[in-house]
ROZAMAR-468981 format. One record per atom (N, C-alpha, C): atom name; residue number from 1; residue in one letter; z negated, y negated, x. Coordinates in Angstrom, 2 decimals. Atoms other than C-alpha are relative to their C-alpha. Layout:
REM ROZAMAR-468981
["CA", NUM, "A", [Z, Y, X]]
...
This chain:
REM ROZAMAR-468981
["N", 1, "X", [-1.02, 0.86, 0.53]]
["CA", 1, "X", [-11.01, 8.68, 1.87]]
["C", 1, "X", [0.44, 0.56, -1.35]]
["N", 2, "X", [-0.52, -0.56, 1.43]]
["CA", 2, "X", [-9.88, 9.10, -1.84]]
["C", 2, "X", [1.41, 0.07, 0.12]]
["N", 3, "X", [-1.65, -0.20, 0.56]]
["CA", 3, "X", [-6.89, 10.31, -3.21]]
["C", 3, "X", [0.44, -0.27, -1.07]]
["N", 4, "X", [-1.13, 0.66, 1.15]]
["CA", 4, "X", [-4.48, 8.38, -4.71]]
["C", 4, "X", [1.39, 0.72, -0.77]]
["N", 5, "X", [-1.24, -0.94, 0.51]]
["CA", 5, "X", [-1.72, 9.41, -6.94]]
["C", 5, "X", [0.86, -0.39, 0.51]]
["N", 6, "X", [-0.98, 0.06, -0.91]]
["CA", 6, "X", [1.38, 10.03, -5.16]]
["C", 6, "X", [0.91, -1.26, -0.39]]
["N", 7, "X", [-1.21, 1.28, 0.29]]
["CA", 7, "X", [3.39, 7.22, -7.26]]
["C", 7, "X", [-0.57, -1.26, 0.74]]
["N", 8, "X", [1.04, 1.32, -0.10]]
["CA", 8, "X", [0.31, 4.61, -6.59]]
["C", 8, "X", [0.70, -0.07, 1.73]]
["N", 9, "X", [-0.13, -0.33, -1.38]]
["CA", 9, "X", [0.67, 5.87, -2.63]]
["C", 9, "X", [1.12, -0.47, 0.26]]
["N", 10, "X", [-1.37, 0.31, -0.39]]
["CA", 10, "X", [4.88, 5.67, -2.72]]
["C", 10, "X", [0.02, -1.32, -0.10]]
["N", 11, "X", [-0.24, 1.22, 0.48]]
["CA", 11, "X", [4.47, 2.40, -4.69]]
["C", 11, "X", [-0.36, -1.30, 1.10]]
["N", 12, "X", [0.97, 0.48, -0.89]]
["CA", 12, "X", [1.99, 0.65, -1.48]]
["C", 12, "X", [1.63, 0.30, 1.29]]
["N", 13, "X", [-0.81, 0.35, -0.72]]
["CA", 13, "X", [4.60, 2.12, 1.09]]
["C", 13, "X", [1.41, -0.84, -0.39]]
["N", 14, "X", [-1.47, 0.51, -0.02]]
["CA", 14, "X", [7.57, 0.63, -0.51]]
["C", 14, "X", [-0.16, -1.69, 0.28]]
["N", 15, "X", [0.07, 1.34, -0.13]]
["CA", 15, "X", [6.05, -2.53, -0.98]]
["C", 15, "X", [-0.71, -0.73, 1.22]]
["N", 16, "X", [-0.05, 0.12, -1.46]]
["CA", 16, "X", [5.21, -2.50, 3.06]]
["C", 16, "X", [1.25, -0.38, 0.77]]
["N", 17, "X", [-1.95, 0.04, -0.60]]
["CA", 17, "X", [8.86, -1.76, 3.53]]
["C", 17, "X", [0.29, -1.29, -0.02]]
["N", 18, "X", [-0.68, 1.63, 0.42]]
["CA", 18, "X", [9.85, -4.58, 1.72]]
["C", 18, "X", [-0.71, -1.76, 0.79]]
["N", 19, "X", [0.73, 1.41, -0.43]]
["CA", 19, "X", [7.38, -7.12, 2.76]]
["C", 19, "X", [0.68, -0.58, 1.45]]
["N", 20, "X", [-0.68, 0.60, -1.49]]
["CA", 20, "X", [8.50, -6.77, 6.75]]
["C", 20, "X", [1.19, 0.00, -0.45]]
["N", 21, "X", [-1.33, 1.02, -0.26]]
["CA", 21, "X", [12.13, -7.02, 5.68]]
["C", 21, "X", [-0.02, -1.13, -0.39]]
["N", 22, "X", [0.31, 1.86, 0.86]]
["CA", 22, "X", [11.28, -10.43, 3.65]]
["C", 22, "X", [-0.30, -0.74, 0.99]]
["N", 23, "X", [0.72, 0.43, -1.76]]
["CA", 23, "X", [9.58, -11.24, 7.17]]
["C", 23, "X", [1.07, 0.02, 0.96]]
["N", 24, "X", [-1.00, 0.71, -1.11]]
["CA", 24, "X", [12.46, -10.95, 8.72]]
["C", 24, "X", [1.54, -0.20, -0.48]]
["N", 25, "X", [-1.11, 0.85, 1.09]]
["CA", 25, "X", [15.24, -12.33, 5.72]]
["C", 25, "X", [-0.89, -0.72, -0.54]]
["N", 26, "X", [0.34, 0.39, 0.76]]
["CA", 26, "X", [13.41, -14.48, 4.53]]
["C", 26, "X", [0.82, -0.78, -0.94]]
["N", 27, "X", [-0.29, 0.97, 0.69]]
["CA", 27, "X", [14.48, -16.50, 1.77]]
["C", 27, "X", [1.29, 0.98, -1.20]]
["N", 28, "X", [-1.17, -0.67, 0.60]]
["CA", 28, "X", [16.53, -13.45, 0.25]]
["C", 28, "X", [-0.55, 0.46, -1.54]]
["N", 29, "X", [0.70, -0.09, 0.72]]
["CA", 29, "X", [15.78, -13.77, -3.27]]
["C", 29, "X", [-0.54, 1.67, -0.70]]
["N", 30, "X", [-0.25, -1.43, 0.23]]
["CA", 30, "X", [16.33, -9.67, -4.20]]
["C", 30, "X", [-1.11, 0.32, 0.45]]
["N", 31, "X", [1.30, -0.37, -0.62]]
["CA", 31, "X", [13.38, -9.19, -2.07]]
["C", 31, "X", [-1.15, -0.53, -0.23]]
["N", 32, "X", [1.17, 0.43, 0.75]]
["CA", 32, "X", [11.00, -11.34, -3.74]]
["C", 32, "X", [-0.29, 0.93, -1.21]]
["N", 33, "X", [0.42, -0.59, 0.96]]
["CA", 33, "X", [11.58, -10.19, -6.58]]
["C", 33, "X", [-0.26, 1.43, -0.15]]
["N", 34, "X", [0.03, -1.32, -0.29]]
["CA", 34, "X", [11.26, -6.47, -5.58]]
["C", 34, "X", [-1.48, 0.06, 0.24]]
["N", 35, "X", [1.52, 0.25, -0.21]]
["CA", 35, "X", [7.80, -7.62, -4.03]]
["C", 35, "X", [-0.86, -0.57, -0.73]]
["N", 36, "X", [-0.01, 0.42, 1.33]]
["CA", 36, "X", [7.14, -9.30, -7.15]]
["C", 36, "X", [-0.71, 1.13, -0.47]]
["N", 37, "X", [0.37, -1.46, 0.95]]
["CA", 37, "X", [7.34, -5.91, -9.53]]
["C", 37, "X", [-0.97, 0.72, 0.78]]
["N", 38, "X", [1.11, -1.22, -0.78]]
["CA", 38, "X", [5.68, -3.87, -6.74]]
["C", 38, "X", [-1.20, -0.12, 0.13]]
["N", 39, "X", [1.36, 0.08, 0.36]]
["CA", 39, "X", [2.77, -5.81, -6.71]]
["C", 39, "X", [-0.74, 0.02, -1.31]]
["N", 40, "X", [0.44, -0.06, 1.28]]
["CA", 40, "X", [2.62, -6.23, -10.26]]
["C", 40, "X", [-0.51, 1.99, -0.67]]
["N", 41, "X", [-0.10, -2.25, -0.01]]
["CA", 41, "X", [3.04, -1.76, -10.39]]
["C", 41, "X", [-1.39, -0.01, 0.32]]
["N", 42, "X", [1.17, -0.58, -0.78]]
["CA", 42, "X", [0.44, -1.58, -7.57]]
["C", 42, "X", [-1.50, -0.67, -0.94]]
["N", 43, "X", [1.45, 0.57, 0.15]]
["CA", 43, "X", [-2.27, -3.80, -9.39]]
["C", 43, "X", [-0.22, 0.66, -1.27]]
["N", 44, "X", [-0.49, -0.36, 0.93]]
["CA", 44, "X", [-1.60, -2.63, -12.87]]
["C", 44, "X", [-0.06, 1.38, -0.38]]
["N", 45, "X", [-0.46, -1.51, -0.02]]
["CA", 45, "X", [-1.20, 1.10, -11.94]]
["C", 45, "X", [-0.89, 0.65, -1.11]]
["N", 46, "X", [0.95, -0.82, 1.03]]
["CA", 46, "X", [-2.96, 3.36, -15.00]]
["C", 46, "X", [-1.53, 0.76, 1.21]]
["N", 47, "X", [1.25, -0.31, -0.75]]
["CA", 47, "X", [-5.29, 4.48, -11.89]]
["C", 47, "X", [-0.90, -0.67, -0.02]]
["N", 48, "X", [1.36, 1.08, 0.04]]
["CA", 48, "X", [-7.47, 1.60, -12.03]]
["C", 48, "X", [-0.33, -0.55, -1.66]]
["N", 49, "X", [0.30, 0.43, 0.97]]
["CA", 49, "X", [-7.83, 1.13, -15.44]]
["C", 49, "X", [-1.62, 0.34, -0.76]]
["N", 50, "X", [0.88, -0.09, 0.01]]
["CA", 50, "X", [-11.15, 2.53, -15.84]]
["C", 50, "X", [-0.96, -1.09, 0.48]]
["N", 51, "X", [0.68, 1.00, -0.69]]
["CA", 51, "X", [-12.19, -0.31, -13.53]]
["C", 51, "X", [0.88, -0.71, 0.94]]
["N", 52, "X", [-0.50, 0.90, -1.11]]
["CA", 52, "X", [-11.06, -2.98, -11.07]]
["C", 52, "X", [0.05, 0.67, 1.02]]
["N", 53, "X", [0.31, -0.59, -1.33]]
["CA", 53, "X", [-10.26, -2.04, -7.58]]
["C", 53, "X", [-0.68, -0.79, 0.71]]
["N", 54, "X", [0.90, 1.07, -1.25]]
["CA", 54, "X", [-12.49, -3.24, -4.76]]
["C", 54, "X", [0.86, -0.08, 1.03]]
["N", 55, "X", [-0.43, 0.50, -1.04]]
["CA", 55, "X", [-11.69, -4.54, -1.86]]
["C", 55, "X", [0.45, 1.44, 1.12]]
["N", 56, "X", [0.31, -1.12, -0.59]]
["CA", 56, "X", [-12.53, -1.30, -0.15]]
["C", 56, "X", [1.23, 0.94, -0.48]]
["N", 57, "X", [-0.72, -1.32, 0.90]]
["CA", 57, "X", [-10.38, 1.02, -2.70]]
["C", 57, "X", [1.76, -0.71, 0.48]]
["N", 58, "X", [-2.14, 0.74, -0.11]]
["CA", 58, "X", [-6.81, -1.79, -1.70]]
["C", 58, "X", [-0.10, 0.60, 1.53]]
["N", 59, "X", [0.20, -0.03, -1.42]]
["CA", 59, "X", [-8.18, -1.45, 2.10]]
["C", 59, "X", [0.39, 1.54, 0.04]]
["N", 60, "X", [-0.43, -1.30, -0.38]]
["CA", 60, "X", [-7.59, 2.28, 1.84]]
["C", 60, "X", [0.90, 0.35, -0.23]]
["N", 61, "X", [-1.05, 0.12, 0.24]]
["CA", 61, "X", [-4.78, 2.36, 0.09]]
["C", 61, "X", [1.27, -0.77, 1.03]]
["N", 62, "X", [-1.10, 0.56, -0.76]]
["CA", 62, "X", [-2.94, 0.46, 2.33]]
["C", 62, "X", [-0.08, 0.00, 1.32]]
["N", 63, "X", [0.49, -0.55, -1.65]]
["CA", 63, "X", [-4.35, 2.08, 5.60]]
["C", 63, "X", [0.45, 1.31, -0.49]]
["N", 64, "X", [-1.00, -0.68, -0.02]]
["CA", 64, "X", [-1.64, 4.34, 6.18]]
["C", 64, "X", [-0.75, 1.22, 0.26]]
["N", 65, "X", [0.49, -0.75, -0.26]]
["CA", 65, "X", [-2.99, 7.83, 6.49]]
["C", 65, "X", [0.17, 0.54, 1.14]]
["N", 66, "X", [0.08, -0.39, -1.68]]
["CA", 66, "X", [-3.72, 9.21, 10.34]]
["C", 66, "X", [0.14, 1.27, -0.23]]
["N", 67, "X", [0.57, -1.01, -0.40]]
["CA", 67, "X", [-3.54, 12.71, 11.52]]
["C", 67, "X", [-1.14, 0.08, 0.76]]
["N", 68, "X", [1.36, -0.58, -0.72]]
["CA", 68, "X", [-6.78, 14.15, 12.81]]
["C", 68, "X", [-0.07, -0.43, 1.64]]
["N", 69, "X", [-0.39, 0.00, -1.60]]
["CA", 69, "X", [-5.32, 14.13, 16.31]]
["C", 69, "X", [-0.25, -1.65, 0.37]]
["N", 70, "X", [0.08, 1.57, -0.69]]
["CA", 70, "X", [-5.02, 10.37, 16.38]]
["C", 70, "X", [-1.16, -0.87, -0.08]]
["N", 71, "X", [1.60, 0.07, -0.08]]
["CA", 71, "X", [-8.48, 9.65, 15.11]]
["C", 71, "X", [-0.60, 0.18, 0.95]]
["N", 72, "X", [1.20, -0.73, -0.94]]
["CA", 72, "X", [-10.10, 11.95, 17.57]]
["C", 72, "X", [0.47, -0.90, 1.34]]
["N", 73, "X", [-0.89, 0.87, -1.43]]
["CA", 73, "X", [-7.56, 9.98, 20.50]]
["C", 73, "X", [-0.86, -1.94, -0.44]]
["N", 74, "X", [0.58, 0.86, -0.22]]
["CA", 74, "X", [-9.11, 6.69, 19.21]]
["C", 74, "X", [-1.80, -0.30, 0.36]]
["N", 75, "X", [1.35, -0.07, 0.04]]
["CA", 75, "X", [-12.61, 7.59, 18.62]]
["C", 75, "X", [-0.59, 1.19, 1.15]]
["N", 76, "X", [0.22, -1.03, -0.75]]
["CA", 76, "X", [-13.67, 10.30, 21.72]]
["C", 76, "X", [-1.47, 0.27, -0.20]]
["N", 77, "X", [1.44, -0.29, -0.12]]
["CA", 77, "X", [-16.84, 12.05, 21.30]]
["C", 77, "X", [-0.75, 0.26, 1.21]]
């Protein structure tokens, strides 16, 4: 899994945060527009400017990082 820079990383959980409270206020405009900027941050970020992100590179980013332990508990060898 790559490593992202810690702002890119904070920037992904906040705009998780926000999304389920919007999901459950909806219609509260403060929170659009919060989810708004954050996506605009997250797509935008100086990390991808070398290139586009793939599908693959958002998919990891926004697959929350596991400990070892919980891996090995889903996957048993």
């Amino acid at each position: 899994m790559p490593s992202f820079p810690e702002d890119l990383a904070q920037a992904q959980q906040e705009w998780r945060a926000t999304y389920h409270q919007l999901a459950q206020r909806p219609g509260r405009t403060e929170l659009r527009r919060r989810l708004y900027r954050l996506s605009a941050h997250l797509f935008f970020h100086p990390h991808w400017q070398q290139r586009r992100p793939t599908a693959t590179a958002w998919r990891e980013l926004r697959t929350p990082a596991r400990p070892a332990d919980d891996v090995r508990e889903r996957h048993p060898q």
